[in-house]
C-alpha positions as CSV (number, residue, x, y, z in Angstrom):
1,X,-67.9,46.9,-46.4
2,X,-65.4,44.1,-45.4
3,X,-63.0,45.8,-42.9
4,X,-59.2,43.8,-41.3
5,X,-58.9,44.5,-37.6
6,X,-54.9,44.0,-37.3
7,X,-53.9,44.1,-34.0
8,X,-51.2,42.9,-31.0
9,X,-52.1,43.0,-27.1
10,X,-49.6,41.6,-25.2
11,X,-52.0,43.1,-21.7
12,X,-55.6,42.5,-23.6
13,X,-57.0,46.1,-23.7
14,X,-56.0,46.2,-27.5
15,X,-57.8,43.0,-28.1
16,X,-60.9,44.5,-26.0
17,X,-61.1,47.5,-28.3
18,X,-60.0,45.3,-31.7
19,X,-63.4,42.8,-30.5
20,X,-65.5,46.1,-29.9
21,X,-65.1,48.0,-33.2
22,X,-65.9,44.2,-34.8
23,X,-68.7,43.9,-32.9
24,X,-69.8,47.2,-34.0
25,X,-68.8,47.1,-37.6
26,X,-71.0,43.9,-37.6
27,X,-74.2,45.4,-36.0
28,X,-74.1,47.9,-39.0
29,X,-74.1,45.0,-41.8
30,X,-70.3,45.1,-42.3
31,X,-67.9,42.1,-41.9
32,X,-64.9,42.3,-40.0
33,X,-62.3,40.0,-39.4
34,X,-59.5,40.4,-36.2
35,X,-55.9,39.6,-36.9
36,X,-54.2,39.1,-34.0
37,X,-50.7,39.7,-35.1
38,X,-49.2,38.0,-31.5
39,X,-49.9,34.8,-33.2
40,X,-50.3,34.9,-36.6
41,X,-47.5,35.6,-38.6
42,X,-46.7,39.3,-39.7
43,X,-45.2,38.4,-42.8
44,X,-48.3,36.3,-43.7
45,X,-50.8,38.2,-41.6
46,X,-52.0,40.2,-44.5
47,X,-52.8,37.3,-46.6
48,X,-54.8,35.2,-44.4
49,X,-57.2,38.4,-44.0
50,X,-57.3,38.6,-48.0
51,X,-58.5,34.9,-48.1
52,X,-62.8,35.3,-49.0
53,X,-64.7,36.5,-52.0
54,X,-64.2,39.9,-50.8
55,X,-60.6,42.0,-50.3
56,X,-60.6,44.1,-47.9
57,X,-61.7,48.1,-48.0
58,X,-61.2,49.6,-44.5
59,X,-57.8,48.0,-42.0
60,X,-57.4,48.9,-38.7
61,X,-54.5,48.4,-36.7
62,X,-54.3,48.7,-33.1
63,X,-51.2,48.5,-31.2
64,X,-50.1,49.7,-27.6
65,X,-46.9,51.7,-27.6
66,X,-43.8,51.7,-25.4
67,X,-41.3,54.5,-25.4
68,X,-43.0,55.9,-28.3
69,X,-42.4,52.6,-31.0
70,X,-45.2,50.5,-31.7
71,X,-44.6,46.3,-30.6
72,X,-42.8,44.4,-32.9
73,X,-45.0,42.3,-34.6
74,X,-47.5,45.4,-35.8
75,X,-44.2,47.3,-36.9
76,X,-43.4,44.6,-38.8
77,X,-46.9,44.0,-40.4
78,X,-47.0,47.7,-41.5
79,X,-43.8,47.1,-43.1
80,X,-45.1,44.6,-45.6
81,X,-48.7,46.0,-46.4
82,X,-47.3,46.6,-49.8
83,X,-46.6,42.8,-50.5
84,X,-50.5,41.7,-50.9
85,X,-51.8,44.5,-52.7
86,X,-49.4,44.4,-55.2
């Protein structure tokens, strides 16, 4: 299964639990490719990780929260899912 690990970790433990679940996805025969959303482009994010002979069955999305809202650059990513799978 080819699984999108979308993710922004402005303090790194998101990005240390985004590279674990990779890791682990991998170890069972899956591929799994990390987004980091902090610098790549929401608006585009979605279809970088398409790019491959194989779309995507499983995303993940991993974001701290502050003051119970999401960061700005996953927010924004959720917000145009729709676009790619159109």
């Amino acid at each position: 299964m080819n699984h999108v690990i979308a993710f922004c970790s402005p303090n790194g433990a998101t990005r240390q639990v985004a590279e674990v679940i990779k890791t682990r996805l991998r170890a069972l025969g899956d591929t799994a490719v990390l987004v980091d959303l902090a610098h790549t482009d929401p608006d585009q994010a979605m279809a970088s990780a398409m790019r491959g002979p194989e779309r995507p069955r499983c995303l993940w999305v991993g974001s701290p929260v502050y003051a119970d809202h999401m960061v700005p650059p996953v927010e924004r990513f959720l917000k145009n899912l729709a676009t790619p799978f159109d």
